[in-house]
C-alpha positions as CSV (number, residue, x, y, z in Angstrom):
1,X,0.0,0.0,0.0
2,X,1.1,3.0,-0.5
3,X,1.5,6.3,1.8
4,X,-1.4,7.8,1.1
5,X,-3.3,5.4,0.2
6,X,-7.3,5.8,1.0
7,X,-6.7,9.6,0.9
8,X,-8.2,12.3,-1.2
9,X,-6.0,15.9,-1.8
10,X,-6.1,18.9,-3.5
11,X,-3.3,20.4,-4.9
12,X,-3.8,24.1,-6.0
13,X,-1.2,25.5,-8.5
14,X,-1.2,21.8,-9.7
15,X,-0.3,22.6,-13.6
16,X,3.2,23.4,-13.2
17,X,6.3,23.2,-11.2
18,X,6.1,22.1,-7.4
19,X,2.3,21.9,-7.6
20,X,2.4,19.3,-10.5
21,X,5.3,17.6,-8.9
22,X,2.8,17.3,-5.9
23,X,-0.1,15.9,-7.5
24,X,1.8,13.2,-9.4
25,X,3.5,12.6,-6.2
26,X,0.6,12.1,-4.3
27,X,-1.3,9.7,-7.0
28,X,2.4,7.8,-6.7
29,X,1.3,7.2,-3.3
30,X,-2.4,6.2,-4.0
31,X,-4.2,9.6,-3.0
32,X,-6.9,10.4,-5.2
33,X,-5.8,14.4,-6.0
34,X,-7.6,17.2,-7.7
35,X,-5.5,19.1,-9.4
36,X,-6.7,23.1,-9.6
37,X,-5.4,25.9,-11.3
38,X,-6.6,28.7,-13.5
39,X,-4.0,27.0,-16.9
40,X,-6.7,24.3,-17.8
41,X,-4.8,22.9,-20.7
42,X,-1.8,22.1,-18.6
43,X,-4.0,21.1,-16.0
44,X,-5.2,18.5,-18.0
45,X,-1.9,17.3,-19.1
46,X,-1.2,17.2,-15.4
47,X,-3.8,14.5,-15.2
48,X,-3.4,12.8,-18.4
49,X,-0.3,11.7,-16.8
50,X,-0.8,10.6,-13.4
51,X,-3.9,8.2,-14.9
52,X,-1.2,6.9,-17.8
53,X,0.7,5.8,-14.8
54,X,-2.4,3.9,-13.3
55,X,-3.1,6.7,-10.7
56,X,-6.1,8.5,-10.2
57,X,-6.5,11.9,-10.3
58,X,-9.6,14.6,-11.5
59,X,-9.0,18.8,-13.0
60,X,-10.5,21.4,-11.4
61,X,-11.3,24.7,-12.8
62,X,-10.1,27.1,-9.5
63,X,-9.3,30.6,-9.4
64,X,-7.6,30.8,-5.6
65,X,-8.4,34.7,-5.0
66,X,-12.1,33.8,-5.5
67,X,-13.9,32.5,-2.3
68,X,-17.0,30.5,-4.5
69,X,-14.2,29.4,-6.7
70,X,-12.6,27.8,-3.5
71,X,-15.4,26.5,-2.5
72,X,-16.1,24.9,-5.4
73,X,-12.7,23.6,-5.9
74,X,-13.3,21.7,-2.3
75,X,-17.1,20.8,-3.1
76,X,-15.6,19.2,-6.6
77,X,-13.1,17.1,-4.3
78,X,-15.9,15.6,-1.6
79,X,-17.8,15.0,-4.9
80,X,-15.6,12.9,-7.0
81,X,-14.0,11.2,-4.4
82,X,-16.2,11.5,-1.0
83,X,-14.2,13.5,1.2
84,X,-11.0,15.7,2.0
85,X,-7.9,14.5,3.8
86,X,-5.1,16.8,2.7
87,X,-5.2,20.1,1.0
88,X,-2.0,21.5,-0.2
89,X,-2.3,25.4,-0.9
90,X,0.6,26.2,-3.7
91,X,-0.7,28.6,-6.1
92,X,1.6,31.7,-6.7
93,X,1.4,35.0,-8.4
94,X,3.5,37.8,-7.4
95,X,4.7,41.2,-9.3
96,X,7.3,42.9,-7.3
97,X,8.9,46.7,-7.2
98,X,10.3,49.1,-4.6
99,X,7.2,50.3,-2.0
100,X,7.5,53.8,-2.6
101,X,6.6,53.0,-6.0
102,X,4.7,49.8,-6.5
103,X,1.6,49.6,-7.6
104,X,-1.4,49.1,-5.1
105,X,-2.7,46.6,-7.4
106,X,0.3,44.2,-7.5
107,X,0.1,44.6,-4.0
108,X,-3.6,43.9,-3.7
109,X,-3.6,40.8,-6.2
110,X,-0.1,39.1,-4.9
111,X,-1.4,38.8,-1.6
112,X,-5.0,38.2,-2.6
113,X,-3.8,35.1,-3.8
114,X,-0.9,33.7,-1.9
115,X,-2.3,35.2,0.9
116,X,-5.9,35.4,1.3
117,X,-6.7,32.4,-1.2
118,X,-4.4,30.3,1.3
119,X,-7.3,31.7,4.0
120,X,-10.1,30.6,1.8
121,X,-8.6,26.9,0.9
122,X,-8.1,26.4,4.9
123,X,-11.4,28.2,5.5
124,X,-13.1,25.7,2.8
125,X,-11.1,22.5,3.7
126,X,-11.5,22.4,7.3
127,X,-15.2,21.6,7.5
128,X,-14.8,18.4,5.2
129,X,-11.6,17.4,7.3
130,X,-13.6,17.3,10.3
131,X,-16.8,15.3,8.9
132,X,-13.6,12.9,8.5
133,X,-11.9,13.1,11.6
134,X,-8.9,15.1,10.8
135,X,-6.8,15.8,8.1
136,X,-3.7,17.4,6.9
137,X,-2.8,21.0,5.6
138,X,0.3,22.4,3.7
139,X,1.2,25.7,2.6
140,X,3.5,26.3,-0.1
141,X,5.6,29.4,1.6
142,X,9.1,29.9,1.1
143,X,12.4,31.0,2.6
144,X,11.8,34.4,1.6
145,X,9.1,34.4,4.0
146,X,11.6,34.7,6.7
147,X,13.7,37.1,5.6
148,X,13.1,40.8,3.6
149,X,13.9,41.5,0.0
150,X,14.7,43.9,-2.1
151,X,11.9,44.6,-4.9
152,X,9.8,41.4,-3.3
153,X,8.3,43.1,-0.4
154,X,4.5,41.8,-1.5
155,X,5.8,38.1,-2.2
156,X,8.0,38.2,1.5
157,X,5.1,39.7,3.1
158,X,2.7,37.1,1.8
159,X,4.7,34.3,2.5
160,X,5.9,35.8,5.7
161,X,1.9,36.0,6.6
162,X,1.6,32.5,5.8
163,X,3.4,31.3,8.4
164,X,1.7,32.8,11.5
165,X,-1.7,31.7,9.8
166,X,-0.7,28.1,9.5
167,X,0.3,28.6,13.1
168,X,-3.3,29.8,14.1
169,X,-4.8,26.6,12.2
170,X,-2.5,24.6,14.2
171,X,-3.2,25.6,17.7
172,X,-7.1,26.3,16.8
173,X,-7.9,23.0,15.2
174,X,-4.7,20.6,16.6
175,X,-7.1,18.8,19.2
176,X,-9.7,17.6,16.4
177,X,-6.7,16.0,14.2
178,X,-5.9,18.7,11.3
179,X,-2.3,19.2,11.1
180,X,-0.9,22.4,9.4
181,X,2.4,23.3,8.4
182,X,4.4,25.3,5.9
183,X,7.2,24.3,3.4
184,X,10.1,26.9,2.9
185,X,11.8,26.2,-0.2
186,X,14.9,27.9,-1.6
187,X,15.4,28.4,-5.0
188,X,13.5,25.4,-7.1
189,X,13.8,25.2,-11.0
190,X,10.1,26.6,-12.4
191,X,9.1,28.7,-14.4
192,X,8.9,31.5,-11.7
193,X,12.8,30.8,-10.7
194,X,13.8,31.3,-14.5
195,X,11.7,34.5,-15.3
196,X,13.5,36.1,-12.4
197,X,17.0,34.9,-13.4
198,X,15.7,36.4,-17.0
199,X,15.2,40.2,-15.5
200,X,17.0,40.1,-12.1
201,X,21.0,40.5,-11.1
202,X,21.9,37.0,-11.0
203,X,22.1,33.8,-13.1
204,X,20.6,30.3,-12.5
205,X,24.0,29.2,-12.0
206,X,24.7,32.3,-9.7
207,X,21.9,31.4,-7.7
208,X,22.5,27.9,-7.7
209,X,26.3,28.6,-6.0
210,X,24.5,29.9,-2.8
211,X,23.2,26.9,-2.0
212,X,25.3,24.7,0.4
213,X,24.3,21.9,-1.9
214,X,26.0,23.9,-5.0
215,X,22.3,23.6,-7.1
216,X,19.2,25.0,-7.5
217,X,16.1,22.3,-5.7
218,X,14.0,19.9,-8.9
219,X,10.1,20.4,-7.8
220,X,9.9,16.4,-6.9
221,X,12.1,17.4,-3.8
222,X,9.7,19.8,-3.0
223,X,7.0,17.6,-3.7
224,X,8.6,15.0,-1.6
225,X,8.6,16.9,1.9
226,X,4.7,17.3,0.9
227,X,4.3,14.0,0.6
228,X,5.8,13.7,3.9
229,X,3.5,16.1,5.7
230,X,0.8,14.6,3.9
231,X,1.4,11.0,5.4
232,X,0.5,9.8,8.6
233,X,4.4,9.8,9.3
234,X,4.4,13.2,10.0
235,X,1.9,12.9,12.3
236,X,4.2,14.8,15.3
237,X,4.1,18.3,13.3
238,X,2.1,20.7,13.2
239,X,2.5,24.2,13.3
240,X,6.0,24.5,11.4
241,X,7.9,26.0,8.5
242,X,9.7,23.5,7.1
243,X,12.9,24.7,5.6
244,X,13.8,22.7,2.5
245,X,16.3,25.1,0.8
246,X,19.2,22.9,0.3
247,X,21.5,25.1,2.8
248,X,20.6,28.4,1.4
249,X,20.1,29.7,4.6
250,X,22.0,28.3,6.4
251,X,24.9,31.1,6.9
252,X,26.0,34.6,5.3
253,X,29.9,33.2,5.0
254,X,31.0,37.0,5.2
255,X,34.6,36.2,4.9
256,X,33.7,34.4,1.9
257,X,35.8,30.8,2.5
258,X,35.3,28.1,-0.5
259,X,33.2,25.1,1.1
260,X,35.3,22.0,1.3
261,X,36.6,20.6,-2.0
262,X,35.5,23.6,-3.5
């Protein structure tokens, strides 16, 4: 059997990059997942996949800043598959600029939905995961979310804000079985990682070097402390951000020594 065999999860963002890494992870595993996100087309291909490999997976149409959407998107889930067991809140859109010139609606949207549609996928889920006694909850935040930025104030904020309300769903809902928890990834090869290397002051393979690991993260690794969380294994944590950044953060190395055999 496999590790999540018997459950059913949602994977927003699910088209691409770690969210498409998740939901073929998952259906590995034997959860029947819902892939959502607004790119229907590579949605689909999404699914196409996971059921060529014998898994079992659904698409769902699901705009994350929208509440009904949300809730539809969860509704769709309980439908298809009779219940909710793990929701996995990834989607991502940011713009970025310095505050005392960005625009109020890059603001307004970037944390509408990395923000606020995290809000409305825990507010939506946790009804149908306590109809089944409990359940699991991951937020896709990021390392960035710990730290500032320059010209990424409403992605840090977001993510930042991501934390302290996965917290609150921890301690509010820990005693009736949901688990919630944040991952904090580094720098992980999508499409997101390469537009920035395309317009910002450092290569791939620049940003790649300041990683103790000496490389930029592959989604599946993401996807793999998701699974993880997602499993009854896990079943100790709630309430954290889970740093997966391959050593990114690990120190500043000011005096700027090689590491070893480097």
């Amino acid at each position: 059997m496999g590790r999540l065999t018997g459950k059913v999860a949602i994977v927003t963002g699910g088209a691409s990059g770690i969210g498409a890494a998740t939901v073929r992870r998952f259906a590995e595993e034997g959860a029947r997942v819902v892939c959502a996100d607004i790119a229907d087309q590579a949605g689909e291909r999404v699914v196409a996949t996971v059921r060529d490999a014998g898994g079992e997976a659904a698409y769902c149409h699901a705009d994350v800043g929208t509440l009904a959407e949300v809730e539809a998107m969860v509704a769709f889930a309980v439908d298809t598959y009779g219940g909710l067991d793990v929701i996995h809140n990834n989607a991502y859109w940011t713009g970025g600029g310095y505050v005392g010139e960005l625009d109020p609606e890059i603001w307004e949207r970037s944390l509408r939905i990395m923000l606020t549609g995290v809000f409305y996928g825990m507010r939506a889920a946790i009804p149908r995961m306590l109809a089944r006694g409990g359940g699991s909850i991951i937020n896709t935040s990021s390392v960035e979310g710990l730290y500032g930025g320059i010209l990424g104030s409403p992605y840090n904020t977001a993510k930042g804000g991501m934390i302290n309300l996965t917290r609150s769903v921890a301690l509010e809902y820990g005693r009736k079985n949901i688990r919630a928890n944040c991952i904090c990834p580094g720098a992980v090869v999508t499409p997101a990682l390469e537009q920035l290397a395309s317009f910002g002051g450092r290569s791939l393979d620049d940003v790649a070097a300041m990683h103790a690991l000496g490389r930029n993260l592959r989604p599946a690794e993401i996807a793999n402390v998701a699974l993880f969380l997602a499993s009854d294994e896990s079943s100790a944590i709630t309430g954290a951000a889970i740093v997966a950044d391959g050593g990114l953060t690990s120190g500043l190395n000011v005096g700027g020594f090689p590491p070893y055999g480097g």
